[in-house]
Every structure is written in structure tokens, then in C-alpha cells.
C-alpha positions, 0 to 999 in steps of 0.5 A: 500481490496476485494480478487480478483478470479482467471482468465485462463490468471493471472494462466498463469502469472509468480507466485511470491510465498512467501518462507514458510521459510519467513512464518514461521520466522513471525509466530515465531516473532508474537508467541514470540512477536518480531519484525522484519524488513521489510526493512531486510525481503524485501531484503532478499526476494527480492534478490532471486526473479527471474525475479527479480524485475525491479525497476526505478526512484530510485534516487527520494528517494534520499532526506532528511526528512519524506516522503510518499510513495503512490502505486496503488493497484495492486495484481493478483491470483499468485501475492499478493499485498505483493510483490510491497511492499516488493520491495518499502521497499527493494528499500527505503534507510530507513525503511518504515511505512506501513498503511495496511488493517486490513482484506481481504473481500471477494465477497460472504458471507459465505467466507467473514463470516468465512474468513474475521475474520481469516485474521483480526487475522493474518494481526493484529499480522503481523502489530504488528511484523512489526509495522505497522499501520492498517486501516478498509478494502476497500470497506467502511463499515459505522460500522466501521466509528469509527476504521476508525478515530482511524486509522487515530489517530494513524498514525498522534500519529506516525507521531509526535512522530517519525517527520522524518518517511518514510510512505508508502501506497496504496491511493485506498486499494482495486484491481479495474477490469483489474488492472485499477486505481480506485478512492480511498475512502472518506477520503484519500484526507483529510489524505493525507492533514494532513499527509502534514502538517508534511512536508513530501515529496509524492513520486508517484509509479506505480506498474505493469507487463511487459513481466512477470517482476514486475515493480516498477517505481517511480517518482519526490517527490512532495508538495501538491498544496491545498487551506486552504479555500477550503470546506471539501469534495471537498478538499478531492476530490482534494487532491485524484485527485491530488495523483492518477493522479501522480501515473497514470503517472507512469503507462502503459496508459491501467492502468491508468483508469478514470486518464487518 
């Protein structure tokens, strides 16, 4: 995830601050090596929001079995990427499995030097307080191609040894300019397709702004349409389109980028 700059327009939009009380209760846990709830969190949070979170298509989480959750990545200066999580989590009926960066990057290098490394420290003891799995940063870095395939691992071990788990995810990991949706990385696709084999159903969400209300909108549970004989790289392609293109449905036209 690369941490956007501030613009004059996002500093005039409502700002959605993280209560230093909420802070400190995770500070603690990562201290004493609890863990916590999110799904408890979130709804605390969530329920003091105002404007409060505008949530539709709620009753597409009504099915049984393992599901998976995907979101666009969407966040501003005001407004962290946190906060569609938190209320995907406060909405879901279960407890949810997040996959999150392991760091921030940043789009200078003295900031990405020395701040890059404090957040991988901080986002390593929030996933061990959450239980959370996390992933390399966007946008790729071809020295972490092995952590990469560790995260992997460690998400399919989690699934098998908990088969009725709800994931959850943003497919692209990163902001794109003017919060327009963005192709994800190399390698999603193919995730995606391995998540699938444990039969999970893919529920698309488009997170966004309107009238200076948090949007979460969410759409039918899905099954993937791919083919076994399709070559490696072009069924990642697919399978990625095919993600994307759902949660873009979701979404107000002027954010759905080259998925329109």
C-alpha cells in the first residue's frame, strides 16, 4: 500500500478519526500478547460513527460455509483504509479473517527508509492481536518474492485447518489516483483460484463516499467461471477480471476505472 498525500479537497471531507482509547486497548493486547476481536472492536466503533456507516445488500451474507470478502482499496488522507473494514467486520454475522499489508511504502525515500520499517513493526503485533494474515506491501518488490509465497502458505494452512472461515480482502492492496479501481497485482488471480477450491463463496463489495457518508454496498455471493486447461498467467488474468469487474459493479461509474 502506498500512503497517499493530502490534497485541499480530501482535507475538507468528513474525517473519520480512530478513538485513542480503541488505540490504546490494541496497544495493551500487542503488550500483554492477548488477542481481540475485530468483529467486537468494529462494532464498537462502528456504532458511534456519525454519519454512520451506510451499509447495503446485507442480506447477501446471509449464506452458510466459507466465504470470501473482497473490497476495492479505498482510503483518503482523513479517512484510513481501516474504516471499510471495520464496518465489513461490524456487518458480517461471523468473525472475519483479514489478509493485510505487512507495511506502508511511501513515495519518497527517506520517508519510505525510516517509516516503512516502523509500520511493519506495528501492522506485525496488530495481526498477531487480530489474528490476521499478513502479505508483502503493494506495489511488488521482486525481493520479497519468497514472503510473498510464505503469505500465500499461510492463508491456504488457515484455511485447512479452519474449512468454514470467512476471508476477507482488498484484491488491489494499494490506493490508485482519484480512488478509481486499479488492476491488482501479478498473483491475485491465482489466490483467488486456490482459495476456491475450498468452496468458498466470493462476495464483491464496493466501498465509497457519497454526500460525505461511508458507503459499503454489497453484492450476490458468486462461484468462479475458470478453466482447469487454462495456461498459468492468463488464468490469473481472468480470474482477477472477473474479481474486479463485480466489485466495480458495486461502485458509482466515476470509480470504477478501466473496469467500466
Amino acid at each position: 500500500m502506498i500512503f497517499p498525500m493530502r490534497t485541499g479537497s480530501e482535507s475538507m471531507s468528513p474525517r473519520y478519526p480512530v478513538p485513542i482509547a480503541a488505540i490504546a486497548l490494541v496497544m495493551y493486547a500487542a503488550l500483554s500478547g492477548r488477542r481481540r476481536s475485530f468483529r467486537g472492536d468494529a462494532l464498537m466503533l462502528t456504532a458511534h460513527r456519525r454519519p454512520a456507516i451506510l451499509v447495503e445488500g446485507i442480506e447477501h451474507l446471509s449464506g452458510a460455509g466459507p466465504h470470501l470478502l473482497t473490497v476495492n482499496h479505498y482510503s483518503r488522507p482523513g479517512l484510513g483504509v481501516w474504516w471499510p473494514a471495520l464496518g465489513i467486520s461490524a456487518a458480517a454475522p461471523v468473525e472475519l479473517h483479514w489478509l493485510m499489508t505487512a507495511a506502508w511504502t511511501f513515495p519518497d525515500f527517506w520517508r519510505d527508509r525510516f517509516l516503512r520499517p516502523m509500520t511493519r513493526w506495528a501492522f506485525k503485533r496488530v495481526a498477531d492481536v487480530y489474528g490476521f494474515t499478513t502479505t508483502p506491501p503493494m506495489p511488488p518488490d521482486p525481493r520479497e518474492t519468497i514472503e510473498r509465497g510464505l503469505a500465500v502458505r499461510r492463508v491456504v494452512s488457515f484455511m485447512r485447518s479452519h474449512p468454514d472461515a470467512w476471508l476477507a480482502f482488498a484484491p488491489e492492496g494499494r490506493d490508485h489516483p482519484g480512488a478509481r479501481l486499479g488492476q491488482p497485482p501479478r498473483g491475485v488471480g491465482r489466490l483467488v483460484q486456490v482459495l476456491s477450491r475450498f468452496g468458498l463463496a466470493i462476495v464483491p463489495i464496493g466501498a465509497y463516499e457519497q454526500g460525505g457518508t461511508l458507503c459499503l454496498r454489497f453484492g450476490p455471493a458468486y462461484r468462479l467461471d475458470w478453466d482447469e486447461q487454462t495456461d498459468g498467467d492468463r488464468m490469473d488474468a481472468l480470474i482477477s477480471q472477473q474479481v474486479m469487474m463485480r466489485i466495480a459493479n458495486l461502485l458509482p461509474i466515476e470509480m470504477r476505472g478501466i473496469y467500466t
